[in-house]
C-alpha positions in Angstrom: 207.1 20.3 -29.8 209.3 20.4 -26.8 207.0 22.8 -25.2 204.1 20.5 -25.8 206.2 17.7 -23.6 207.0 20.4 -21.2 203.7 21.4 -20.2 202.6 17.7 -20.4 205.1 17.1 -17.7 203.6 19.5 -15.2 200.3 18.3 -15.9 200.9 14.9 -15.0 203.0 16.1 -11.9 200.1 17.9 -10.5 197.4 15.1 -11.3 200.1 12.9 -9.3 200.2 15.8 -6.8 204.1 15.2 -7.0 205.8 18.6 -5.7 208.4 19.5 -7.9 211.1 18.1 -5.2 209.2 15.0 -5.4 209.7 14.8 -9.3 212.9 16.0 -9.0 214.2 13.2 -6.7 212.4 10.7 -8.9 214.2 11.8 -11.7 217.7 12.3 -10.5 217.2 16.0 -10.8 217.5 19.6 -9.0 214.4 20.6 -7.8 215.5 24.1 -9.7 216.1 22.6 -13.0 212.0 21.5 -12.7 210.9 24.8 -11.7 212.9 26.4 -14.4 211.3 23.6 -17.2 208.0 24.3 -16.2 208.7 28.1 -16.3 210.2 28.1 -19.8 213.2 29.4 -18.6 215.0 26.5 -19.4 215.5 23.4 -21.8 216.1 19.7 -20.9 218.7 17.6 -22.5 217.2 14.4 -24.3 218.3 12.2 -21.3 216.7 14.3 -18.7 213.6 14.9 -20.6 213.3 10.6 -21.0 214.0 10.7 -17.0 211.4 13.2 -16.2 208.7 11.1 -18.5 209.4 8.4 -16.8 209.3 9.4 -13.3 205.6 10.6 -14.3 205.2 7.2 -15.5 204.8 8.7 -19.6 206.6 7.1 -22.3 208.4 9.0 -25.5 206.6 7.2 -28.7 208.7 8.0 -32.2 207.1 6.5 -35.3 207.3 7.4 -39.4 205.1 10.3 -40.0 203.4 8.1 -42.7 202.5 5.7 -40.2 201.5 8.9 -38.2 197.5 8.4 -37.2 196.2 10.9 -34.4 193.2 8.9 -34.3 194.9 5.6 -33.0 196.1 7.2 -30.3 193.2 5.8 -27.8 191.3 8.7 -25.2 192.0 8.9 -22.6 189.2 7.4 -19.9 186.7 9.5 -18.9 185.4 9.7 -15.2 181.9 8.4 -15.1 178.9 10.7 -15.6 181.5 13.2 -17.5 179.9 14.9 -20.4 181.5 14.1 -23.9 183.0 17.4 -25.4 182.8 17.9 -28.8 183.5 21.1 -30.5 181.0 23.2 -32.2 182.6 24.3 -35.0 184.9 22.2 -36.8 187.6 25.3 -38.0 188.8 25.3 -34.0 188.4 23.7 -30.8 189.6 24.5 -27.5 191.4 22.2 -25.3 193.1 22.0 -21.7 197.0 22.0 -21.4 198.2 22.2 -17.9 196.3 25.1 -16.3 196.1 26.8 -19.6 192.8 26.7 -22.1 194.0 27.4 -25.4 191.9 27.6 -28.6 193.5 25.6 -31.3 192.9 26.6 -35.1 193.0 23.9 -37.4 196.5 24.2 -39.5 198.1 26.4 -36.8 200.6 25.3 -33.3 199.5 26.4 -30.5 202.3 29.0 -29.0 
């Protein structure tokens, strides 16, 4: 899951085209510790990983899993003119994480 959050954190910090400094001095952070998160080479503590999120402007939700619904969650917007992807087959679809496309099988985690 961690993982998931990691590489959601880079995401953002590109499409905010923060440098890693930047996100790092937001955050109260070394600049190394970022590098070293987005690498995998390193894990955050809960309080950092709620800093970084919010320096990125991203908010931790926790809820009951049997309140758990994936499709509340709303889309987010899509630029106008953008084609609609759906997938073709309904055992996989592929999706964008960072810089990364990854083919996600229904009933497995992405590594």
């Amino acid at each position: 899951m961690k993982q998931h959050i990691y590489a959601l954190l880079a995401s953002e910090r590109r499409r905010l085209h923060l440098s890693q400094r930047e996100l790092a001095a937001r955050a109260g952070l070394r600049r190394e510790k970022v590098n070293r998160v987005e690498s995998r080479q390193e894990d955050l503590s809960f309080e950092e990983m709620l800093r970084l999120l919010d320096a990125v402007g991203l908010v931790l939700v926790a809820q009951p899993k049997d309140q758990a619904n994936p499709s509340s969650v709303p889309a987010a917007p899509r630029p106008a003119g953008a084609p609609r992807m759906v997938p073709r087959e309904f055992d996989k679809a592929s999706f964008v994480d960072g810089s990364k496309a990854r083919v996600l099988h229904w009933g497995k985690v992405p590594a």
